[in-house]
C-alpha positions as CSV (number, residue, x, y, z in Angstrom):
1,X,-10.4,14.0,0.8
2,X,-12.5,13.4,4.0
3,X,-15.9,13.8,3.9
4,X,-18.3,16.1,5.9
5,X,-19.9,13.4,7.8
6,X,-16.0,12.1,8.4
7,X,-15.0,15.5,9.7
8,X,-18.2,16.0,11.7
9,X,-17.5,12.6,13.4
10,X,-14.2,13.6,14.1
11,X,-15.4,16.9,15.8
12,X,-17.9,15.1,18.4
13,X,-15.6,11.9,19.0
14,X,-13.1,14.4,20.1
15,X,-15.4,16.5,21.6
16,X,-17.0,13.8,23.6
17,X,-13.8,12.9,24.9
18,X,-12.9,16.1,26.1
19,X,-16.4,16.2,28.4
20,X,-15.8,12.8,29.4
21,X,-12.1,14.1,30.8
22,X,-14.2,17.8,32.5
23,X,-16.6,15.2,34.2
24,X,-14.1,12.7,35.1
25,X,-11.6,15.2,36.9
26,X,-14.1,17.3,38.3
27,X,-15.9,13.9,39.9
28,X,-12.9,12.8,41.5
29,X,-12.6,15.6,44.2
30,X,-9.2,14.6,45.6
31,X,-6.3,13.3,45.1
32,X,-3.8,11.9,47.4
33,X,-2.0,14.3,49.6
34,X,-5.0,16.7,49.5
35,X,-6.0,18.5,52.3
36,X,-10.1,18.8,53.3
37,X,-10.9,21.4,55.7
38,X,-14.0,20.2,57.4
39,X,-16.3,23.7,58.5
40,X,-17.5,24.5,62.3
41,X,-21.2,25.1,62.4
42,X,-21.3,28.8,63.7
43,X,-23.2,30.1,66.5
44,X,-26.1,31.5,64.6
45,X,-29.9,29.3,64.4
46,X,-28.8,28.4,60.9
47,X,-25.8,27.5,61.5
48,X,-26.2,23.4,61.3
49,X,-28.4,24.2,58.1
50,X,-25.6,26.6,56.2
51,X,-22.6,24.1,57.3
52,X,-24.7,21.1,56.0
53,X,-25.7,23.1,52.4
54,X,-22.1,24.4,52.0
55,X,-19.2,22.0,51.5
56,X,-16.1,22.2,53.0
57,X,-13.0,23.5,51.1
58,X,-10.4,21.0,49.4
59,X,-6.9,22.1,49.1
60,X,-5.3,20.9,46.3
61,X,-1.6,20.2,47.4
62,X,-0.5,18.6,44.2
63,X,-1.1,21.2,42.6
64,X,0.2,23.7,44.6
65,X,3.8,21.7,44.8
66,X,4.0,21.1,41.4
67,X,4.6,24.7,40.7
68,X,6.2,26.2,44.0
69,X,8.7,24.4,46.0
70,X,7.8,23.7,49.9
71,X,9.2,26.7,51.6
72,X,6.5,29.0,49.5
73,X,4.3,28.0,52.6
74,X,5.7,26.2,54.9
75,X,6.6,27.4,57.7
76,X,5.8,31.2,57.0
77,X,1.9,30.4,56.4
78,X,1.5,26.9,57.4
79,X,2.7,24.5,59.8
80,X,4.2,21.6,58.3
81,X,1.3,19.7,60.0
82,X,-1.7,18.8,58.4
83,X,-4.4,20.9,60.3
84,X,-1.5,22.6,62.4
85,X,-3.1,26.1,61.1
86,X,-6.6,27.4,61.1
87,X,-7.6,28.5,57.9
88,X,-11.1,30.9,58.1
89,X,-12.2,33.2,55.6
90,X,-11.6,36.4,57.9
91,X,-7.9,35.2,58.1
92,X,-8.1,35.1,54.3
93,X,-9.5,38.4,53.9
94,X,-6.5,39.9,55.9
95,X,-4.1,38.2,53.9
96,X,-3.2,35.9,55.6
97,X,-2.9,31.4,54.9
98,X,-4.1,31.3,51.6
99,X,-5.2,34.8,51.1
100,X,-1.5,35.5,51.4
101,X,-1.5,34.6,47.5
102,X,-5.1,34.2,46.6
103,X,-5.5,37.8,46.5
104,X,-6.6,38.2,42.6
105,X,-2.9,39.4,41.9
106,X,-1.0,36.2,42.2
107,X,-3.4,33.7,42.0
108,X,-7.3,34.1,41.8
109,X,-9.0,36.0,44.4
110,X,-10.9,34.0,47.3
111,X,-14.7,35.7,46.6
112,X,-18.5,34.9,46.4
113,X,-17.3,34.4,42.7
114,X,-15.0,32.1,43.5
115,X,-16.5,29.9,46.3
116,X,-16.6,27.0,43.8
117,X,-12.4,26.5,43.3
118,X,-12.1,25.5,47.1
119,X,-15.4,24.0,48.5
120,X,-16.1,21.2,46.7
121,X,-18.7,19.0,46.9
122,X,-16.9,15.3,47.7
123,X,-19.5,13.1,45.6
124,X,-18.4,9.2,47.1
């Protein structure tokens, strides 16, 4: 029978492991065939310092075409053209691009809460 220290070794190899594989895909930002949707600085004073402190959104396409074929988006919500559609927040809200499923129903809801899931900080 294995011993406590055995067992407890077990526990944090496997645990260590398991952080090492969080901090390893969460480093790599993106993958191939992702899409990065670079922000507009907006009219306001602080509009150069609020682009600069939040990072722009990452759109996981491999992710996204591993569980819906093509014509999910394309061409009803997207253009098959990398940056052929604008994609803004407002057009979100109403809906609309990713919004059209992001909506809390289908897939999580595009909030304050959420910011984190698209705009991702690309560490190089």
């Amino acid at each position: 029978m294995a011993s406590r220290k055995h067992i407890a070794n077990f526990i944090l190899t496997h645990l260590l492991v398991l952080l090492l594989c969080l901090f390893v895909t969460t480093a790599i930002a993106a993958a191939p065939g992702d899409i990065q949707y670079e922000r507009k600085a907006n009219e306001s004073a602080d509009g150069a310092a609020e682009l600069a402190a939040f990072p722009p959104s990452l759109f996981p396409h491999w992710i996204h075409r591993i569980n819906y074929r093509c014509d999910a988006c394309h061409d009803s919500l997207f253009e098959m053209k990398r940056g052929g559609t604008p994609v803004t927040m407002d057009l979100m809200d109403d809906g609309k691009v990713c919004g059209a499923c992001h909506n809390g129903q289908i897939a999580f809801a595009s909030s304050f809460q959420t910011c984190y899931r698209c705009h991702v900080k690309n560490e190089k």
